[in-house]
PDB file of N, CA, C and O in Angstrom:
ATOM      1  N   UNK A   1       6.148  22.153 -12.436  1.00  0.00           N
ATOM      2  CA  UNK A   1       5.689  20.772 -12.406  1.00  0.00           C
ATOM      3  C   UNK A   1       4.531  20.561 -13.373  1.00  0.00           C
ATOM      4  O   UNK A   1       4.378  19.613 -14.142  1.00  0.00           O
ATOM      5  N   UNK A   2       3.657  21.734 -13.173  1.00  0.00           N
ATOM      6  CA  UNK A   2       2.351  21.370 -14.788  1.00  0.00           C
ATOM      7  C   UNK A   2       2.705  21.523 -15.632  1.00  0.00           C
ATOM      8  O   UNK A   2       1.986  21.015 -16.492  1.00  0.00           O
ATOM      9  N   UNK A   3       4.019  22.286 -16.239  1.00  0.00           N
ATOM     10  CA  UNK A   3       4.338  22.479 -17.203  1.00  0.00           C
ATOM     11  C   UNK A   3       5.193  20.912 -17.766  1.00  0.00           C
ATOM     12  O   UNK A   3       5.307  20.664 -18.967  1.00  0.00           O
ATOM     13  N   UNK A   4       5.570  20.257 -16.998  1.00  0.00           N
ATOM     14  CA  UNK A   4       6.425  19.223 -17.339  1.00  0.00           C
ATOM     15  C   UNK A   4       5.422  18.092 -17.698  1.00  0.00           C
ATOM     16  O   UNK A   4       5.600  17.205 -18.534  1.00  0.00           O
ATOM     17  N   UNK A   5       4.306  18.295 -16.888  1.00  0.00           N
ATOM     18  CA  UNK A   5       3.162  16.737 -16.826  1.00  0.00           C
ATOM     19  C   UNK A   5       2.022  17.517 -18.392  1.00  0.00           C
ATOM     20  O   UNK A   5       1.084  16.961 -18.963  1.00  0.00           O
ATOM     21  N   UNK A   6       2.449  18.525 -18.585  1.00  0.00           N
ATOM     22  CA  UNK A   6       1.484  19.165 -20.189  1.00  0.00           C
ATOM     23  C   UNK A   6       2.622  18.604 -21.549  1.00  0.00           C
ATOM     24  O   UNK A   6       2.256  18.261 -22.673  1.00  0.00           O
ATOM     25  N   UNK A   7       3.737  18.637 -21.144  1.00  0.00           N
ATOM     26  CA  UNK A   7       4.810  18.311 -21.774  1.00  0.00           C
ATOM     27  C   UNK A   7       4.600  16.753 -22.218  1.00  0.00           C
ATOM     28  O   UNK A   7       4.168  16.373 -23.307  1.00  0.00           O
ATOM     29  N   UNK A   8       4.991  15.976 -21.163  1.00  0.00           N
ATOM     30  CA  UNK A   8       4.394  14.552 -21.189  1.00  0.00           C
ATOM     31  C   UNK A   8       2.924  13.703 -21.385  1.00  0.00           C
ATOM     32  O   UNK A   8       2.544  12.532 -21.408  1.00  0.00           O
ATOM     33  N   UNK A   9       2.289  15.231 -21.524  1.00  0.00           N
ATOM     34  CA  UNK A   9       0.777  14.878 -22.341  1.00  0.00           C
ATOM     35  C   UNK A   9       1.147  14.472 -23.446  1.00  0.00           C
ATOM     36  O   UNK A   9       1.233  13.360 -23.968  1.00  0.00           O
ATOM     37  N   UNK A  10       1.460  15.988 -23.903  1.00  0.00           N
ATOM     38  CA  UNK A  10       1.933  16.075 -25.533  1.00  0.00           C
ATOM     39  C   UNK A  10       2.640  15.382 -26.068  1.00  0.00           C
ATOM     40  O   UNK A  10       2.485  15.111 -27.259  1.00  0.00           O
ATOM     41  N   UNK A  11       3.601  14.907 -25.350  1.00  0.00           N
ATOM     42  CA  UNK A  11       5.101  14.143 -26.111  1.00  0.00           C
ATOM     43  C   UNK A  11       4.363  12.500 -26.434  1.00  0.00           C
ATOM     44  O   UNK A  11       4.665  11.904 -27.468  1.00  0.00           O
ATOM     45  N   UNK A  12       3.107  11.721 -25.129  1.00  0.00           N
ATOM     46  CA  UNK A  12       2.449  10.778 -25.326  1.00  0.00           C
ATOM     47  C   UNK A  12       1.151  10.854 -26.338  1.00  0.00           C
ATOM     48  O   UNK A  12       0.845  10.022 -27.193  1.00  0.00           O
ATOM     49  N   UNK A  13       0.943  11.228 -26.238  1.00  0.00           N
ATOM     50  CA  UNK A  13      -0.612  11.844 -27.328  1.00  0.00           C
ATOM     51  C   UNK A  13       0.056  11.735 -28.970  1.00  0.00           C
ATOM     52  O   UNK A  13      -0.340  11.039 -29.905  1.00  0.00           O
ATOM     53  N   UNK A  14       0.935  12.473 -28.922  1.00  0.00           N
ATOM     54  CA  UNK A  14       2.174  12.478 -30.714  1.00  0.00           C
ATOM     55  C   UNK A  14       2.068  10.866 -30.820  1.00  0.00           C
ATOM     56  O   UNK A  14       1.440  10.398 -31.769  1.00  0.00           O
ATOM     57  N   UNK A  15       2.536  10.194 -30.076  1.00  0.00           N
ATOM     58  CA  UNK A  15       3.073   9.062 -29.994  1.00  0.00           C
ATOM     59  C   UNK A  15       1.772   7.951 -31.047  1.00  0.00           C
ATOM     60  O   UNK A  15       1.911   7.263 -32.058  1.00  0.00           O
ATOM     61  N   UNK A  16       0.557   8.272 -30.135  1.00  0.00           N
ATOM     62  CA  UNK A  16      -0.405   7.643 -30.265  1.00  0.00           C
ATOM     63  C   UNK A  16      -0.867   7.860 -31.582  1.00  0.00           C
ATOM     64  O   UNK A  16      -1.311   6.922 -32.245  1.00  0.00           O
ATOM     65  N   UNK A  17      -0.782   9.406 -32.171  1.00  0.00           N
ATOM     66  CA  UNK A  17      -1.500  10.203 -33.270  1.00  0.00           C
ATOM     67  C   UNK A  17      -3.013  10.045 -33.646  1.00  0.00           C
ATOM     68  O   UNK A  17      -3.693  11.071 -33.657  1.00  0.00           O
ATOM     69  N   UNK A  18      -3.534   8.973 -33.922  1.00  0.00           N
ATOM     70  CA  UNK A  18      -5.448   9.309 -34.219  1.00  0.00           C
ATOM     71  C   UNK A  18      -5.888   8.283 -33.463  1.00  0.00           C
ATOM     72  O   UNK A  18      -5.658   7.094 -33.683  1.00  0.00           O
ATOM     73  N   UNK A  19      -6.857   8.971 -32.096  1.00  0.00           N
ATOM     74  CA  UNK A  19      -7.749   8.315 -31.127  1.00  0.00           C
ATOM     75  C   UNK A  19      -9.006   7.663 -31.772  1.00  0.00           C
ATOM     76  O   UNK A  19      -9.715   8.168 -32.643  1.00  0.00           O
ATOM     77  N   UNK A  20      -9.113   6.754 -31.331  1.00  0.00           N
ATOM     78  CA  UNK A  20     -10.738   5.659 -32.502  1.00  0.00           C
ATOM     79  C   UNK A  20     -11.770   6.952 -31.820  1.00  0.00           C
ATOM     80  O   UNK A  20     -12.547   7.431 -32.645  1.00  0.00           O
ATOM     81  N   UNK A  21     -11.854   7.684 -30.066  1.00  0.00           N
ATOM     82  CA  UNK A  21     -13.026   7.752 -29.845  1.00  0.00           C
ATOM     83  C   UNK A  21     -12.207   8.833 -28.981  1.00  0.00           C
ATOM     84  O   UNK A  21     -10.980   8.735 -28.936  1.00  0.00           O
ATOM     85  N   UNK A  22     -13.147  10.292 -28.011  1.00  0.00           N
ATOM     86  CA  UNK A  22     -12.619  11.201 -27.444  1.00  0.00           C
ATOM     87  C   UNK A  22     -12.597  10.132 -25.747  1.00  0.00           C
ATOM     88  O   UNK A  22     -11.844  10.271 -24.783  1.00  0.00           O
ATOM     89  N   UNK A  23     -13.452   9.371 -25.902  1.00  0.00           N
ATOM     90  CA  UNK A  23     -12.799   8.784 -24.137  1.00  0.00           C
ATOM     91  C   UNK A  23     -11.672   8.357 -24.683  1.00  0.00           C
ATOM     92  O   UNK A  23     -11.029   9.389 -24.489  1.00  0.00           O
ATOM     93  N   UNK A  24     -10.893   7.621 -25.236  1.00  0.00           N
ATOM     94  CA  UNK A  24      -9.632   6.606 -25.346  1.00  0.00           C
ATOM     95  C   UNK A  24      -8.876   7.550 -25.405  1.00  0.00           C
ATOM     96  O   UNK A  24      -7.829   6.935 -25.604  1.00  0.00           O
ATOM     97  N   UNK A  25      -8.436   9.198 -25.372  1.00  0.00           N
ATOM     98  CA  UNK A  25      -7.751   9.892 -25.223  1.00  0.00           C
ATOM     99  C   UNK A  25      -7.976  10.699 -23.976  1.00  0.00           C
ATOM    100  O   UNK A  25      -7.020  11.389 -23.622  1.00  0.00           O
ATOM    101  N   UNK A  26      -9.094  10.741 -23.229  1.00  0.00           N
ATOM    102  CA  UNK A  26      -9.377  11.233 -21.812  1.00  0.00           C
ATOM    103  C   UNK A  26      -8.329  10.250 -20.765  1.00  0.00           C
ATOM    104  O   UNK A  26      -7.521  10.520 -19.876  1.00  0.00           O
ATOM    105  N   UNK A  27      -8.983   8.587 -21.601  1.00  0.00           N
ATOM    106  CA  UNK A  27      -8.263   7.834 -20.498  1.00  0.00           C
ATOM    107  C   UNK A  27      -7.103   8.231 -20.441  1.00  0.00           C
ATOM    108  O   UNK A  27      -6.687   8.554 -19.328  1.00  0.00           O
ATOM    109  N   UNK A  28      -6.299   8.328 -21.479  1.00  0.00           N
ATOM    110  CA  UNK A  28      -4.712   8.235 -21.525  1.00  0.00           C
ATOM    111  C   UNK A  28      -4.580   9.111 -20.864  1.00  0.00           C
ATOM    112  O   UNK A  28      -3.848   8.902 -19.897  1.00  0.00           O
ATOM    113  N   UNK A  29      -5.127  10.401 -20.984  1.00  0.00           N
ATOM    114  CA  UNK A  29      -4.336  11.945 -20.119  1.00  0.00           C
ATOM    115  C   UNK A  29      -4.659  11.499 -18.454  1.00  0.00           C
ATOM    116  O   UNK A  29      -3.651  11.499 -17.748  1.00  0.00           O
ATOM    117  N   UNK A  30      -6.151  11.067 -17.667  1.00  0.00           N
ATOM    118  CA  UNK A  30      -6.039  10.492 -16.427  1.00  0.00           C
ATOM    119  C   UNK A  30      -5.297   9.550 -16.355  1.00  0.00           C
ATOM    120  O   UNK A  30      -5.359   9.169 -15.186  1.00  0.00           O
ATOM    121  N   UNK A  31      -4.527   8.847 -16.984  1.00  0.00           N
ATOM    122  CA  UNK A  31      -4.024   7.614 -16.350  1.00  0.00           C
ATOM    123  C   UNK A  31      -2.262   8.509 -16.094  1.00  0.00           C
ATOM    124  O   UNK A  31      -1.394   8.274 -15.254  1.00  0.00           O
ATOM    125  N   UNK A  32      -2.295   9.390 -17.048  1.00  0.00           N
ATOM    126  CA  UNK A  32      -1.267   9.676 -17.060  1.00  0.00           C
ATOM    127  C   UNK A  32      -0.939  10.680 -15.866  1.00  0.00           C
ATOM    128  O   UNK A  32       0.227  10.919 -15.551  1.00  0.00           O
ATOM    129  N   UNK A  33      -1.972  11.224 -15.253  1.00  0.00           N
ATOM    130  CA  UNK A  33      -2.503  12.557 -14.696  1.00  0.00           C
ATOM    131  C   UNK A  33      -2.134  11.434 -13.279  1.00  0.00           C
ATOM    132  O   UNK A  33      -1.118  11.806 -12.692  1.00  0.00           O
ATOM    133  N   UNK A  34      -2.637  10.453 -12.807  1.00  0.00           N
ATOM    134  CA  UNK A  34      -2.987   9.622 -11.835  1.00  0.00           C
ATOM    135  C   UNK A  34      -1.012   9.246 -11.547  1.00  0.00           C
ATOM    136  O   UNK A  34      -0.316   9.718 -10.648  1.00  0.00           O
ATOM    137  N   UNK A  35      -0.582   8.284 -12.646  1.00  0.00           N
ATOM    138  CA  UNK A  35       0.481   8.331 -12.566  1.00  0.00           C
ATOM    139  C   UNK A  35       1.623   9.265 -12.291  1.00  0.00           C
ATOM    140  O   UNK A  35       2.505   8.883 -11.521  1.00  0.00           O
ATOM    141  N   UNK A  36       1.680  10.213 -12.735  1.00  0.00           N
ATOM    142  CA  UNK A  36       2.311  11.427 -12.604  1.00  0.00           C
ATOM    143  C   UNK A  36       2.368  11.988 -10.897  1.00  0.00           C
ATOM    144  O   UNK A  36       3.393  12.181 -10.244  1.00  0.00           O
ATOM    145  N   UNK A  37       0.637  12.209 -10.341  1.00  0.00           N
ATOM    146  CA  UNK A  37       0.420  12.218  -8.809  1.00  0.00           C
ATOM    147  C   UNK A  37       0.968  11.399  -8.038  1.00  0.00           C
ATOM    148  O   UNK A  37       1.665  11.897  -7.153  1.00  0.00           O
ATOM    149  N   UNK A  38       0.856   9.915  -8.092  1.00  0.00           N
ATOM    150  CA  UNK A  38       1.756   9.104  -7.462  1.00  0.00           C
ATOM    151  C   UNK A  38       2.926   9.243  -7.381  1.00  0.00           C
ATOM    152  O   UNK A  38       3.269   9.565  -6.244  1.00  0.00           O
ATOM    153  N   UNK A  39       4.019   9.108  -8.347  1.00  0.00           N
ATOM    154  CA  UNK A  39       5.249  10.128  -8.289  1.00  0.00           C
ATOM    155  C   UNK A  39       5.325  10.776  -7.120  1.00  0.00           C
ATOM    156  O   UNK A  39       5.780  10.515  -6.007  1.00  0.00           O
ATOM    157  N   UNK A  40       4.509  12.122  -7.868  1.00  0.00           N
ATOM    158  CA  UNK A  40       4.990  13.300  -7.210  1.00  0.00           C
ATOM    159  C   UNK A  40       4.582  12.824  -5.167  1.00  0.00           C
ATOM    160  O   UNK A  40       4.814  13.541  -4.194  1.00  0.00           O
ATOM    161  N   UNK A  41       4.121  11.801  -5.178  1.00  0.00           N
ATOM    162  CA  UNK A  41       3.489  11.968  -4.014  1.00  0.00           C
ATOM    163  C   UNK A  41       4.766  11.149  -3.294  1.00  0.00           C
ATOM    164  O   UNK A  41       5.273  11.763  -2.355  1.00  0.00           O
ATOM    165  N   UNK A  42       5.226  10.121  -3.545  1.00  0.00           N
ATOM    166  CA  UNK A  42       6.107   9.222  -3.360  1.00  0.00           C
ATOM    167  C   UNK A  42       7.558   9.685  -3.422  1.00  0.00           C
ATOM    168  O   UNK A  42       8.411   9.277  -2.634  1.00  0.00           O
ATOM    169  N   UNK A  43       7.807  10.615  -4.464  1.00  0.00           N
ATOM    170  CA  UNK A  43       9.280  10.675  -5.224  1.00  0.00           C
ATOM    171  C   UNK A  43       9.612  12.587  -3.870  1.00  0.00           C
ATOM    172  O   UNK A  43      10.219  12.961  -2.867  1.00  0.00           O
ATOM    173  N   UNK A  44       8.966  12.910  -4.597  1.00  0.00           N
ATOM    174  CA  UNK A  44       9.495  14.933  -4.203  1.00  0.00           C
ATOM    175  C   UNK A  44       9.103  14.903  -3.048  1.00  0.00           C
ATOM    176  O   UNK A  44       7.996  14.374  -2.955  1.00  0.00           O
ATOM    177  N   UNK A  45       9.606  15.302  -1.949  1.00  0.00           N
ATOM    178  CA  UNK A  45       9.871  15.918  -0.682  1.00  0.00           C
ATOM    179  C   UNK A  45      10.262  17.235  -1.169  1.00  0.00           C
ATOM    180  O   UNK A  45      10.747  17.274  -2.299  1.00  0.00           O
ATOM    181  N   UNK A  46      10.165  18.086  -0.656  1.00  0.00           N
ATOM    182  CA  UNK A  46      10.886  19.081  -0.796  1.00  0.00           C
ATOM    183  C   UNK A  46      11.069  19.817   0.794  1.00  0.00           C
ATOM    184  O   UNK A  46      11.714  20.858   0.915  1.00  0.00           O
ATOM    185  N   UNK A  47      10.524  19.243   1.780  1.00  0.00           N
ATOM    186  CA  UNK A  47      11.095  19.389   2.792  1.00  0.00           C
ATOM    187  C   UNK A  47      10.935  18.172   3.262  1.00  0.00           C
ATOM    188  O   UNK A  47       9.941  17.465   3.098  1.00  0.00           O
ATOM    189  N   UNK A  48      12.052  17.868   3.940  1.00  0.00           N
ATOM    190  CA  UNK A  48      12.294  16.216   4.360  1.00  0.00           C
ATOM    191  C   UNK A  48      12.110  17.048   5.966  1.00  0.00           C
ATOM    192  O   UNK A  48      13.001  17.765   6.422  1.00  0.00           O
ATOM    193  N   UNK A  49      10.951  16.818   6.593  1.00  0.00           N
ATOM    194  CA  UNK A  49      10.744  16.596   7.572  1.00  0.00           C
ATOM    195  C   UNK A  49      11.899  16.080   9.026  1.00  0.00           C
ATOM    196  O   UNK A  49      12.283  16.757   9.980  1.00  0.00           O
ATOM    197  N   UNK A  50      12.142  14.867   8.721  1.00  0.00           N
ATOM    198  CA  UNK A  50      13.312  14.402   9.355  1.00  0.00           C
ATOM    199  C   UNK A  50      14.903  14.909   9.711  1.00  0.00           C
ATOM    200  O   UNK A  50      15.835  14.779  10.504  1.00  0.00           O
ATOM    201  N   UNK A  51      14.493  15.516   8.610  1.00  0.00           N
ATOM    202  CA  UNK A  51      16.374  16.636   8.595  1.00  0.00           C
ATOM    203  C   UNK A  51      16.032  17.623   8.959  1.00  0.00           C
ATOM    204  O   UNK A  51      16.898  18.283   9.533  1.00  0.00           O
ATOM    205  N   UNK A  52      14.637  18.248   8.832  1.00  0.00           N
ATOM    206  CA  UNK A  52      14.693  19.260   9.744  1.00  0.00           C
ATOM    207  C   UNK A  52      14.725  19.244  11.094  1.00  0.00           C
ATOM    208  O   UNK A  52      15.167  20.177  11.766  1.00  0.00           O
ATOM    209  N   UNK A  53      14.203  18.062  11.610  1.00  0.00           N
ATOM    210  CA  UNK A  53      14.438  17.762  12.833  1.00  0.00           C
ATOM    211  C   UNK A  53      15.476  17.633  13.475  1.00  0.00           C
ATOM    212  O   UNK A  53      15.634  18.384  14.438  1.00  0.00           O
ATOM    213  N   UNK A  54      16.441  16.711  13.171  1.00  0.00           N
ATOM    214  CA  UNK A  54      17.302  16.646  13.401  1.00  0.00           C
ATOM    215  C   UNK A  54      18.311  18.163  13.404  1.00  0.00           C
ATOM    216  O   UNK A  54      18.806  18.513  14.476  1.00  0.00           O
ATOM    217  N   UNK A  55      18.516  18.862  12.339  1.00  0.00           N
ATOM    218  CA  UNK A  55      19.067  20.225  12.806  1.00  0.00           C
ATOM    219  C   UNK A  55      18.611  21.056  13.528  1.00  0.00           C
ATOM    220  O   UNK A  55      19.313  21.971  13.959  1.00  0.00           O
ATOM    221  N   UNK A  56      17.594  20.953  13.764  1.00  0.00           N
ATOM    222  CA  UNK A  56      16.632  21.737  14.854  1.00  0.00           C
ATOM    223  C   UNK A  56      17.617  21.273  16.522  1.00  0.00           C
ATOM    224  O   UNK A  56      18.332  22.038  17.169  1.00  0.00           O
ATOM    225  N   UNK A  57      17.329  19.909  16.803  1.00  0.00           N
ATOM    226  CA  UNK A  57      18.069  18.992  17.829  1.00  0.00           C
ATOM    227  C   UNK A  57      19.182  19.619  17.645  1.00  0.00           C
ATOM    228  O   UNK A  57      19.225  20.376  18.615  1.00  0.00           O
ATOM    229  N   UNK A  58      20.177  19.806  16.982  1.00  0.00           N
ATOM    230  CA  UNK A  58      21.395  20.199  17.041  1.00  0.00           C
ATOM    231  C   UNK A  58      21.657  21.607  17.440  1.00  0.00           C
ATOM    232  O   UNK A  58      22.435  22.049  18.285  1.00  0.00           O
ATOM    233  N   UNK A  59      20.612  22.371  16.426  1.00  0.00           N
ATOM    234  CA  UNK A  59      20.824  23.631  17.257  1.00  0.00           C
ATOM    235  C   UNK A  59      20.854  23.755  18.192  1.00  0.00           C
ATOM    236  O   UNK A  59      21.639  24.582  18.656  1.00  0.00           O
ATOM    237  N   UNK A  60      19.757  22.772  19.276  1.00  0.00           N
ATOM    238  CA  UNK A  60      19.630  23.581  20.137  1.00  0.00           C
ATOM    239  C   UNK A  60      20.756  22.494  21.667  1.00  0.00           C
ATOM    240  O   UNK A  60      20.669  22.633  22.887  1.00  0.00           O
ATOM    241  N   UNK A  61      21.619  21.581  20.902  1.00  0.00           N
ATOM    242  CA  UNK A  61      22.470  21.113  21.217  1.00  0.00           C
ATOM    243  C   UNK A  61      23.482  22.377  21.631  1.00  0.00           C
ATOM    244  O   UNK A  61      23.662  22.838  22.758  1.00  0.00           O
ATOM    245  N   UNK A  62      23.920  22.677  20.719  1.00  0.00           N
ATOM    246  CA  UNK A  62      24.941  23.596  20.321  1.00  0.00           C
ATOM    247  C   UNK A  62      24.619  25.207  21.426  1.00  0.00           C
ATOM    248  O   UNK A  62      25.406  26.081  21.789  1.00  0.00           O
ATOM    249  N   UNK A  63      23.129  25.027  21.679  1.00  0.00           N
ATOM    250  CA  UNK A  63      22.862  26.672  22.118  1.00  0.00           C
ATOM    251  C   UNK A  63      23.485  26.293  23.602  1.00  0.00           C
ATOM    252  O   UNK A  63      24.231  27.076  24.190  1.00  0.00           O
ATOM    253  N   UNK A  64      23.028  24.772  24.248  1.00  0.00           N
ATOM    254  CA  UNK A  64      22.754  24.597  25.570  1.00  0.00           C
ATOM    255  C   UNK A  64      23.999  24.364  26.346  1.00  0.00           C
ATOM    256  O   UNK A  64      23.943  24.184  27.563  1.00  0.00           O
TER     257      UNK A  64
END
């Protein structure tokens, strides 16, 4: 996942090529850094809570 959001530094930063000042390129990497977190916060589960539940319930459907 850092490797993909260093990726999308780089690939945006090219884009831009010469910053007037070193904040106007800080901003871009936090905004991008901020954006990226939201995502990940919103988008990836990687355990969906809910389905585990539910098969849990079933197992123990199935045991009883």
């Amino acid at each position: 996942m850092l490797e993909r959001l260093n990726e999308e530094i780089k690939r945006r930063t090219r884009v831009v090529r010469i910053f007037p000042h070193a904040q106007s390129c800080l901003r871009l990497v936090r905004a991008l850094c901020v954006e990226t977190h939201e995502t990940w916060l919103e988008d990836n589960r990687y355990l969906n809570r809910d389905l585990l539940e539910a098969q849990r319930r079933e197992q123990l459907r199935a045991a009883a």
